[in-house]
N, C-alpha and C positions, 0 to 999 in steps of 0.2 A: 529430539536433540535438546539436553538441558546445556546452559550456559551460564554458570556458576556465576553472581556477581554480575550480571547483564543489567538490573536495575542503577548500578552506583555512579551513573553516569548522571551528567547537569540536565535537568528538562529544559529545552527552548523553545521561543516562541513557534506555535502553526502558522505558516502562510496559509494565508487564506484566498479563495478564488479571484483572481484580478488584481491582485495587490502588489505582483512580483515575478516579471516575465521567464525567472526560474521553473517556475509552475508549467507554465506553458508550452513548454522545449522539449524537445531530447536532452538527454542529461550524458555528461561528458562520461565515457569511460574509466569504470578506477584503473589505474595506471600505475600507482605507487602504495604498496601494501607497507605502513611502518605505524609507527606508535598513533599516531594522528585520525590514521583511519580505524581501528580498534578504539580509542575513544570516541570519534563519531558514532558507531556502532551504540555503545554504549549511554552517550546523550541522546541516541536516537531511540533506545529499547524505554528510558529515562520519559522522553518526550511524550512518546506512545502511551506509555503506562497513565502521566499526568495528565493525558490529554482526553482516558478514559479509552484510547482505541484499541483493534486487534493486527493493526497492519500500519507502516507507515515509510514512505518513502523520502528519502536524502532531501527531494528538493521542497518537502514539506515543510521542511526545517530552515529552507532555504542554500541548503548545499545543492551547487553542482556536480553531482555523483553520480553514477548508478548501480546505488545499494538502496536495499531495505530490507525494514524488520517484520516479522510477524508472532503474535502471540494468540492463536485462534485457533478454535475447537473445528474439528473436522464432523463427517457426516454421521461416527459415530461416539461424537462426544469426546474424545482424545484431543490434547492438546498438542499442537503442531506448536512450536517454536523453533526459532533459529532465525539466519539471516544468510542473505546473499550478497555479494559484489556481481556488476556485471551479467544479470539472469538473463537468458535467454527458454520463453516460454515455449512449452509447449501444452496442446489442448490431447489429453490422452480418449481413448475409446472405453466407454462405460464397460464395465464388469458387468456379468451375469443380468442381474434385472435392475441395474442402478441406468437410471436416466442421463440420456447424453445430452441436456441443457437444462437446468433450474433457473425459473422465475420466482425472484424473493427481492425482497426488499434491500437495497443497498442504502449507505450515506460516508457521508467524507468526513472529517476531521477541517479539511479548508473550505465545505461547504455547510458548518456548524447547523446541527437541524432538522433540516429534513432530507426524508428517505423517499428515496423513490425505487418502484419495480421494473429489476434490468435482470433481462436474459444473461448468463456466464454460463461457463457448459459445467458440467458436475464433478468433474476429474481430469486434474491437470499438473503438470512438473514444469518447475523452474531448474536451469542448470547454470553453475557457475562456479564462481568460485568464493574461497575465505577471507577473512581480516590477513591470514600468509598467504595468499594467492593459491591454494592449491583446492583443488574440485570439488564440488560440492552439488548437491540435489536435494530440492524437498519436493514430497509428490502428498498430493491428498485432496480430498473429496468433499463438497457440500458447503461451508463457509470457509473455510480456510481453501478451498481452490479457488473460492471468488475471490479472497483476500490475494490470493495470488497475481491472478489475475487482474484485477486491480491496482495492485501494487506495481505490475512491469507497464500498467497503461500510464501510472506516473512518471515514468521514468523516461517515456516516451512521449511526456507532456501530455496526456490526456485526461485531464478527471472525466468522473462518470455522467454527469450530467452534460457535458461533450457529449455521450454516445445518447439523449434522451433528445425527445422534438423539439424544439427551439421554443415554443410556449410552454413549455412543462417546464426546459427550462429554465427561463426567465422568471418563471413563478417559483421556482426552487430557489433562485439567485436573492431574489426580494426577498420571499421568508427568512433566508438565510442573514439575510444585512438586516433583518429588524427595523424598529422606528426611527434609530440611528443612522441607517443605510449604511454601515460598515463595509458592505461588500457592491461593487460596484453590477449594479442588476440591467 
C-alpha cells in the first residue's frame, strides 16, 4: 500500500520508556475518524521516518490512540507500508517451510540503543480500520510481522523489553538513559 505524501506531516518528539504513563497503557480506541486523525497519521509516518524507525505507535508520540505506522521490509525484502486505527492482531500459521517463530534482534525508538533477542512468530495480520474508518489488513512475514507485532504490543502498553528478564531488562534501560540517565533504569 503506498500512501502518497505520508511524509509531510510535523515530526514529534519519542516518548521514551518511563517518561509518560501514555507508554504504558492500553490506548483509548479511535472513535472519531476526521481531519485530526489523518494528520496524526501523517506526523506519525513524519516522526517515524525522523526518528530513523520502521514502525511506530500513537502513544510513542504520546497520543492516546490506537493507531500506528509501519514502513518495513518483509521476509522477502518488499516494503510493507501503510497504517491502522484500531488493529486487532492476529499470529497466522507459517506457509510451506517458513518457520512459525523467529529469534532476531529487536529495539524501540523509546528505548534508544539497544537491541535485544525476542521470539515473535514469522507471520502475522493486523485488522482494522482507515484514517475514514472503513477496513483495513496488513499481513506479512519476517521483520515487518514483528514490526507488527510490536506495534499492537504498544498500543496495549507493552514495549518489548516488558516481554525480556527483569535483568536484561534493566541493563537495557541503563544503556538506554546513558551517562545522563535520561531514562529512568
Amino acid at each position: 500500500m503506498r500512501l502518497p505524501g505520508r511524509y509531510d506531516g510535523v515530526a514529534r518528539p519519542i516518548v521514551t520508556y518511563g517518561t509518560n504513563p501514555v507508554l504504558h497503557r492500553r490506548c483509548a480506541d479511535v472513535t472519531t475518524f476526521d481531519r485530526d486523525l489523518r494528520h496524526l497519521v501523517l506526523d506519525m509516518f513524519a516522526s517515524m521516518q525522523a526518528a530513523d524507525g520502521v514502525g511506530l505507535a500513537a502513544n510513542q508520540i504520546g497520543v492516546d490512540a490506537r493507531v500506528f505506522v509501519i514502513d518495513c521490509p518483509d521476509a522477502q525484502g518488499n516494503d510493507v507500508v501503510g497504517y491502522v486505527c484500531n488493529p486487532v492482531l492476529t499470529i497466522l500459521e507459517p506457509l510451506d517451510d517458513e518457520p512459525e517463530v523467529e529469534r532476531t534482534e529487536e529495539g524501540c525508538l523509546s528505548v534508544p540503543g539497544p537491541y535485544a533477542e525476542l521470539d515473535r512468530a514469522f507471520r502475522a495480520r493486523v485488522d482494522g480500520v482507515d484514517a475514514h474508518g472503513d477496513p483495513t489488513s496488513i499481513e506479512a512475514t519476517g521483520m515487518a510481522a514483528r514490526c507488527l507485532q510490536h506495534e499492537v504490543d504498544h498500543l496495549d502498553g507493552t514495549v518489548y523489553v516488558d516481554r525480556l528478564p527483569a535483568e536484561l531488562r534493566e541493563q537495557l534501560l541503563a544503556e538506554a538513559a546513558g551517562p545522563q540517565g535520561d531514562l529512568p533504569a
